[in-house]
N, C-alpha and C positions, 0 to 999 in steps of 0.2 A: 278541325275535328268534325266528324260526322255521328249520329246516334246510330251505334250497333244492337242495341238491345233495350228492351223496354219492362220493366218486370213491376209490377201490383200484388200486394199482400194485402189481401181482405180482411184478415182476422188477426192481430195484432200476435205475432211469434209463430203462424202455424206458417205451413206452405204455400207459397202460390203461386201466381201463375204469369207464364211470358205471354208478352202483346207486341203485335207489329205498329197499332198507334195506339194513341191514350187521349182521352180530354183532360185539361189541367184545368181546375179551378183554384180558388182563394187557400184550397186546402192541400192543393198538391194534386195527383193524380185521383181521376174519380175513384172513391171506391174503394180506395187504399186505406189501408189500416180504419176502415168504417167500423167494425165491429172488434171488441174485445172477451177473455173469457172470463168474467168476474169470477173470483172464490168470493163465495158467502160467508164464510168462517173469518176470514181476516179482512174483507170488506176491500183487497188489492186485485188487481188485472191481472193476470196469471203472466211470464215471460217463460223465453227457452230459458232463462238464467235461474230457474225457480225449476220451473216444471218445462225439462227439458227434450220429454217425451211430444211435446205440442209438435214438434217439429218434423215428426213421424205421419202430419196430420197436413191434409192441405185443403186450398180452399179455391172457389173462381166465382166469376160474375157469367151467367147465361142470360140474356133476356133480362136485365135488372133485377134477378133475384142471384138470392148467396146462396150456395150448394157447397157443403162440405165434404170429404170423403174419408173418412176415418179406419184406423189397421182394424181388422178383424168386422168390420161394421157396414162396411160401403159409403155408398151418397146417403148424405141428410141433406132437409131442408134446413132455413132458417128456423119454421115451427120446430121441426122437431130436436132442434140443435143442442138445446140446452140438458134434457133427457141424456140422449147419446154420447154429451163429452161428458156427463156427471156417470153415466155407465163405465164409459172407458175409463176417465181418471181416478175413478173411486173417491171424487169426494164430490159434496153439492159445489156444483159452479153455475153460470148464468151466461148464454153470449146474448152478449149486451150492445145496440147501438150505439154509435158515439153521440154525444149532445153536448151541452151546456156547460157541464160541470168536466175536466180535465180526470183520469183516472192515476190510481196512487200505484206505482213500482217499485220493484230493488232492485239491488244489484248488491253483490257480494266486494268487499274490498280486499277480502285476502282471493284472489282468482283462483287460486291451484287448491282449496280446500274446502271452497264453496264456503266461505267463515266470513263474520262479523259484515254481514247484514247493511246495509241503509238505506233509507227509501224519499221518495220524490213525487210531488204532483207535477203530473204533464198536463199538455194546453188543453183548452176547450174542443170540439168538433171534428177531431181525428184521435183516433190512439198512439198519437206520437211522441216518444220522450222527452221533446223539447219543440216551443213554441217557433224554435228559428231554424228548426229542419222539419222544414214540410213535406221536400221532397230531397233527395240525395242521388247524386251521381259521382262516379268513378271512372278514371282511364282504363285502356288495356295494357298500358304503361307499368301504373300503379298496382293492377288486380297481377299483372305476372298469368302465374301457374296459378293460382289461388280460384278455387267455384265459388263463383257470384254469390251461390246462394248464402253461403258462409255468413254474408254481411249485406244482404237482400236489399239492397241499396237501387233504386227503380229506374237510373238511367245510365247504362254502360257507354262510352264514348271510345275512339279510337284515339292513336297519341299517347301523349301525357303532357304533365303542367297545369293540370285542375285546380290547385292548390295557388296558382298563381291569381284568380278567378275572386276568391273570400274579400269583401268589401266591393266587389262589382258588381256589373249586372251580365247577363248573359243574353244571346235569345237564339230559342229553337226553332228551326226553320225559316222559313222569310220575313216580310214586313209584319203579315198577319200571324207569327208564329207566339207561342209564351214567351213572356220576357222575366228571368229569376233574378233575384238578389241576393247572391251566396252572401250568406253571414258566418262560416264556421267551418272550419275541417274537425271532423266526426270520428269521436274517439273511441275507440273500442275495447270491448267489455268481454267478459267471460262469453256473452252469446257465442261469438267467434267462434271458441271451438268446440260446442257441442255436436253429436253425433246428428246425422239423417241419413234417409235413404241414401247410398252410395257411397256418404262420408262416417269417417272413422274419430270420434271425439281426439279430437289435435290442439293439449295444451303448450304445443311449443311453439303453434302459430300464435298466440296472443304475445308470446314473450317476442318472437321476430320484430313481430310489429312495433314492439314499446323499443326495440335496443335498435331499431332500422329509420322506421317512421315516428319515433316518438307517441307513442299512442297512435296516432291520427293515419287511418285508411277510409278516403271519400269525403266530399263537401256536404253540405247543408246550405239549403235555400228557402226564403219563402215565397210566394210569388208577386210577383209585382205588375205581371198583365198575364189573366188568362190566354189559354189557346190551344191549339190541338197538335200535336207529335208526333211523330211516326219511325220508325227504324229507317236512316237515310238521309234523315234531316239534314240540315248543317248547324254546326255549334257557334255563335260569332259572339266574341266578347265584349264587354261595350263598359266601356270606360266610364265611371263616375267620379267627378270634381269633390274633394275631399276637403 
């Protein structure tokens, strides 16, 4: 397997953006999902699965600062971020750095009617749903016809057989490259078929997925040796004594 693509979500459900390499540290890809958009009224991290318009919105790293770009608004900065998406979204929100404390999510359990609600605390120091997917990669196997973005999943690979990977370790590029330790194939939720630039809200795609793949499109890992990546790497799987 080789890395075809590399993709970074800054702002936890909005858009973002492709990279030809990435630093990996302890939290996955720098930068990725670093910031969230609190709602102030219910005290939760805003998702496409709630507020599915975020996905209309996207986001990048220039220079070590966050620069947003929002419909109807243009670029913001960080400073003026919170203003601007509480304009656009019509209610107080907050973008929020990640720290300390893990942020609280939902997700809907009836998918097709947006009904009966339940919620979750994710880890500490990224805004990610779960402490055991830091970062996430997919074959082209796996992804089919299917846009990446769909399931913004940060390391596209050539092949298939990813799924083979869950309880090992992996590493990207050479000696000196990151070394992961897939813990989990990555089940997917109503996000899937929300609408964005170019895509059309597709609730038949989540149903494929649960009657083909059983839930599960893409791994989760967390990292187990920093290192740097790039589109072209090679993918080598490395076997761990169980």
């Amino acid at each position: 397997m080789q890395v075809t693509q590399l993709w970074r979500y800054p702002v936890k459900s909005i858009g973002g953006e492709q990279l030809e390499s990435a630093s990996i540290d302890e939290l996955g890809i720098v930068g990725d999902r670093g910031w969230g958009v609190f709602d102030v009224a219910t005290g939760t991290v805003l998702t496409a699965r709630r507020s599915p318009q975020l996905l209309f919105a996207s986001a990048r790293i220039e220079d070590g600062e966050l620069m947003l770009t929002l419909p109807e608004t243009g670029d913001v900065d960080e400073r003026s971020a919170s203003a601007a998406l509480s304009r656009w979204l019509g209610q107080e929100v907050q973008l929020r750095k990640a720290g300390d404390e893990g942020g609280t999510y939902e997700v809907p359990i009836d998918f097709e009617n947006d009904a009966n609600w339940v919620s979750w605390t994710g880890p500490e120091g990224a805004w990610h749903d779960s402490k055991w997917s830091r970062l996430s990669l997919v074959s082209t196997g796996s992804l089919g016809d299917w846009d990446i973005r769909r399931f913004r999943t940060n390391i596209v690979v050539d092949g298939s057989g990813e799924d083979d990977f869950v309880g090992d370790h992996i590493r990207l590029g050479g000696d000196a490259g990151a070394e992961l330790a897939v813990c989990k194939q990555i089940d997917r939720c109503v996000m899937v078929t929300r609408p964005q630039p170019g895509l059309d809200r597709d609730i038949e795609l989540i149903k494929q997925i649960n009657a083909e793949r059983d839930t599960f499109l893409s791994i989760g890992a967390i990292v187990a040796r920093p290192g740097e990546v790039r589109v072209g790497d090679s993918v080598k799987h490395l076997s761990v004594d169980h």
